[in-house]
N, C-alpha and C positions, 0 to 999 in steps of 0.2 A: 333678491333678498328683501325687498322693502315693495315689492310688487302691492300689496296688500294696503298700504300707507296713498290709497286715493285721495281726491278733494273731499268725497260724501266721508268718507272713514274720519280723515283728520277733522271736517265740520262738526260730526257727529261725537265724535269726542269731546271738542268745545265746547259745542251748546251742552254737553253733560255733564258738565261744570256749571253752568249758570242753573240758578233755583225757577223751579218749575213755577211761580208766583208769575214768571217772564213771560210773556210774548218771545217766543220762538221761531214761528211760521216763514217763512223764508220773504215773507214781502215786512216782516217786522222791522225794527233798526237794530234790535239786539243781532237779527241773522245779515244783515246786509252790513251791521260795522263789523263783524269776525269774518268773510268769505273772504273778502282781499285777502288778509293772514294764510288761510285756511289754505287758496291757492298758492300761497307763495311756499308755504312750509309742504305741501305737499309735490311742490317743484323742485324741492330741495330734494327730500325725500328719491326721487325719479334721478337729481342728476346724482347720487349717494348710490343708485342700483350701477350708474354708468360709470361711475370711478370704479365701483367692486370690481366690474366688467373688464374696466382697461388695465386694471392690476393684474391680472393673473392671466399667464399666456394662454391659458386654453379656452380664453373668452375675449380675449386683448383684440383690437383691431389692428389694421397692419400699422397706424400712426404710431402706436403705444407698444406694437408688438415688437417696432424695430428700432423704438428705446430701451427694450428690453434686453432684447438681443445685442444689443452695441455693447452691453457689459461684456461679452462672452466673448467680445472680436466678431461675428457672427452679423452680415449685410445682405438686402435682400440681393440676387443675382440680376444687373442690368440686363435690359435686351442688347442682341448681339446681333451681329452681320454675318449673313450668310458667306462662304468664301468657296469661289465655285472655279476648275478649272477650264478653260478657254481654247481653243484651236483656232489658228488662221492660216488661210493657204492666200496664196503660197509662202511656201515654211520662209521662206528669205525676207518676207515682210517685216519691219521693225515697225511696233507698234510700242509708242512714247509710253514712259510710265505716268497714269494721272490721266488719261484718254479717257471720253467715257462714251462706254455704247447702253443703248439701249431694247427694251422687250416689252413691247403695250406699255403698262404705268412702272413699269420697273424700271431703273440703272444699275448701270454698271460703273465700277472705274478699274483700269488695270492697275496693281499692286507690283508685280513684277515678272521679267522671263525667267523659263524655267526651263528652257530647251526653245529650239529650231521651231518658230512658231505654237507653241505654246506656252500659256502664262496665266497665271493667279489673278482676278478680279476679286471683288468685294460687291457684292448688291450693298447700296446706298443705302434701303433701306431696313432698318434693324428688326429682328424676329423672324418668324417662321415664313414670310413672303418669299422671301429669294429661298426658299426650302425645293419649290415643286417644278419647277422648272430648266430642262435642258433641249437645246435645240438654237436655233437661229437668232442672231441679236445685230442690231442694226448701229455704229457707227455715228457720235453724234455730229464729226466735222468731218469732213473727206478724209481720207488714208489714202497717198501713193502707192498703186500698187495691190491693195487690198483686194480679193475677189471675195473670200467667204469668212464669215465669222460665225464660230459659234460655242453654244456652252456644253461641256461632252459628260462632265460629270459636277457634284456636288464634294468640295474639297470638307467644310465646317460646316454643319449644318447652322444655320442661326437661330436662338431661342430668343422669346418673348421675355418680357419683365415676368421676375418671378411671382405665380399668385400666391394670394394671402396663406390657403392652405400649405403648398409646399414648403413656405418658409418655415410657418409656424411647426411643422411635421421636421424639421431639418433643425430649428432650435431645440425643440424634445429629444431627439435625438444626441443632442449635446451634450447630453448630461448622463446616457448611458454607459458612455467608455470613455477613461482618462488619457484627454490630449497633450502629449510630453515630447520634446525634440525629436523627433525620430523615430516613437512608434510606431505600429500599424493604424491607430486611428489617428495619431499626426498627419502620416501620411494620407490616409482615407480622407481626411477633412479638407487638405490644402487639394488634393487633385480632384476634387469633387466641386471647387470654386472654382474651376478654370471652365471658361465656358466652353459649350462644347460637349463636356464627358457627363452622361449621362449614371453611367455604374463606373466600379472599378474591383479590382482586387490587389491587392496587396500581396508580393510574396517573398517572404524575407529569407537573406542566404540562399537564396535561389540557384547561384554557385558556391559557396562559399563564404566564408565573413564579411560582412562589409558589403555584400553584392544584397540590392532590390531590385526587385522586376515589379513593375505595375502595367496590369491588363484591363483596357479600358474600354466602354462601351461607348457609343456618341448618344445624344441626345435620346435618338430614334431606340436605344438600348437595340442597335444592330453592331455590326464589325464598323470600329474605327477606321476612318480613312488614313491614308501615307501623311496630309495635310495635319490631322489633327495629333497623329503621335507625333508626329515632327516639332509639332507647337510644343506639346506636352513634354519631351526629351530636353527641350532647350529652357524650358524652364526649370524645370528639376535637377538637371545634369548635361550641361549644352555640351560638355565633349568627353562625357562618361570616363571621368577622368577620378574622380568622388574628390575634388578639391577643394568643394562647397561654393561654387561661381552660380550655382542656382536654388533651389527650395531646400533640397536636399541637405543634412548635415555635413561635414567635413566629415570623410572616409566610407561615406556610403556613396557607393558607386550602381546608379540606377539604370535600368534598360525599361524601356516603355514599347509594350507590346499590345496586340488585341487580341480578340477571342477571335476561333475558327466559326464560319459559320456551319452546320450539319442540316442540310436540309434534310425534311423527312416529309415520306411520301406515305398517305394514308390511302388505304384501299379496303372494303367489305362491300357488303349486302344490305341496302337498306329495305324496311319494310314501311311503303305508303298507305296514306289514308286514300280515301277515294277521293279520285277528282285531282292527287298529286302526283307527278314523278319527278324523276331526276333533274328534267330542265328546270320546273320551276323551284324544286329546293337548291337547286346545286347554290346559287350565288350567298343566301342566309346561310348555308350549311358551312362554306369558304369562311364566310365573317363570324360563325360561332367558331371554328376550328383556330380561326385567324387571332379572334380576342384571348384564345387559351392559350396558345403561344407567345404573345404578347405579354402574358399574365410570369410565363415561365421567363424570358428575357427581364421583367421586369424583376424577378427575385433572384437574378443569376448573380450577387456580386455577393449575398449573404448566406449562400448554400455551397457546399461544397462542391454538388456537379448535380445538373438536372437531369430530374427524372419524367420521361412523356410517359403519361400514363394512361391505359388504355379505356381503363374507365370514366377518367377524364374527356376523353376524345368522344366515350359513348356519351356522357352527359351533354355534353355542347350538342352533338349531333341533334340528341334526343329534346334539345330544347327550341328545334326550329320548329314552326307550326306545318304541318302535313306531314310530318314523321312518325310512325310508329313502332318501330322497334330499329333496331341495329344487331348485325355480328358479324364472324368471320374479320372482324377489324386488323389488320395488321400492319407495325409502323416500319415503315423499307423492307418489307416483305415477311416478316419476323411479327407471330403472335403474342402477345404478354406485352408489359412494359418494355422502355429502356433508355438506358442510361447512356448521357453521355459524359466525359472527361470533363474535368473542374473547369478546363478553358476552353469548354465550347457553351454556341451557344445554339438552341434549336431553331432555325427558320421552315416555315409552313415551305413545303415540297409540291402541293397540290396534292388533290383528291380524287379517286378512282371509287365510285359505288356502283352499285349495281341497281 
């Protein structure tokens, strides 16, 4: 807004106030006792652009963005801990709660059993680290008894501190639909803060009065784990009883589900340029087909049910370098688009071309 309001602009406006009888020249005294001014008003000026800036969310930094946002209720999303399940043989081993093993620069601590040699840890440390890893993990004080430990699957994914853009895209969003006890964006809003859920859906009466279902995606917007609706169920509704002991209002009685995954398997005929074939496209081809389905998971909580689309499938393909044409494309054996049910969601099947 005041971009324009330099030192030269505001000197020069100065000195065109003083009568041209003056010595002006900048080694003069009339220009060297008005510059200090000149810089200082035009410092003004520069921090006057940066308050306009921090006033209004869609220029606001995250300092000022999440003063903003604090009117609304509305907090950026801390980083979290990954919560990943565990195996140890033999099954008769007790292994203490608060034990910690470790993986290269990773820990672990056990949280708690959960059956005969297996049990819930938590990686120590928060955000996506403890995301990629499962397989063998090393004990940091002896264990009687202990022969093998190790991490078999991923229970909560853990996410990073929320960045600046997402937040700022999540308080916009604030103001699109009115949040009241017990709507559908009441509910969207509060299971959307729980770490963890990446999408959701909302589906009200889903039996009958007073019955919600919420269907959640994790972080990765793939199928939620047992781990993470179990967290989610116990907060909203820990014994689906609708007596309001969690988020949920008094009489609303919730069930916390996830979506199906559908894999889909792409197959056609591609036509290369010279010097390409299959081997060397196949892997871009995977990662352009892989970002479109990504794309469709990412918009699965605001549409009614996804649609793979074949021309979509032909764009991706047709945007790796050594490709030249595509057809014959068809998704799980079947030419044309297709659809799948409101609670699913499409995962990449892999790729067959020719």
């Amino acid at each position: 807004m005041f971009e324009e309001m330099t030192f030269e602009t505001v000197m020069d406006r100065m000195l065109d106030r003083i009568d041209d009888a003056y010595d002006k020249r900048e080694s003069s005294p009339v220009y060297m006792a008005l510059a200090p001014a000149a810089l200082e008003i035009a410092n003004i000026y520069a921090a006057l652009d940066d308050m306009m800036d921090e006033t209004f969310a869609d220029t606001a930094s995250m300092e000022y963005l999440e003063r903003l946002a604090l009117a609304r209720g509305i907090v950026p999303r801390p980083a979290t801990n990954a919560i990943v399940q565990a195996e140890f043989t033999p099954k008769s081993t007790e292994v203490e709660i608060g034990t910690k093993f470790a993986w290269e620069d990773l820990a672990y601590i056990v949280l708690e059993k959960t059956a005969d040699g297996i049990y819930r840890l938590e990686c120590t440390e928060a955000g996506e680290a403890g995301n990629g890893y499962t397989g063998e993990i090393i004990p940091n004080e002896y264990i009687d008894g202990l022969e093998t430990a190790g991490i078999t699957k991923i229970l909560v994914y853990g996410e990073d501190e929320e960045d600046t853009e997402s937040f700022r895209r999540r308080y916009m969003e604030s103001f699109e639909a009115n949040s009241f006890g017990g709507n559908k964006a009441d509910y969207q809003n509060k299971v959307l803060e729980i770490s963890g859920v990446g999408a959701a859906k909302v589906v009200p009466v889903w039996e009958g009065a007073g019955t919600v279902k919420l269907v959640i995606l994790d972080t990765g917007f793939r199928k939620a784990s047992e781990g993470l609706i179990d967290k989610v169920q116990k907060l909203f509704d820990p014994q689906k009883d609708g007596c309001g002991s969690g988020l949920a209002p008094i009489g609303h009685i919730v069930t916390v589900d996830t979506a199906a995954e559908i894999p889909i398997q792409i197959t056609g005929t591609i036509t290369y340029d010279t010097g390409y074939d299959w081997n060397s496209c196949k892997v871009p081809v995977e990662e352009a087909i892989g970002a479109y389905f990504l794309k469709l998971q990412r918009e699965w909580s605001g549409q009614e049910a996804s649609v793979i689309r074949q021309n979509s499938i032909h764009s991706a393909i047709l945007s790796v370098p050594g490709v030249l044409d595509v057809n014959g494309t068809a998704l799980n054996g079947t030419e044309g688009n297709l659809l799948l049910g409101p609670y699913e969601i499409p995962v990449f099947g892999g790729v067959v071309y020719g």
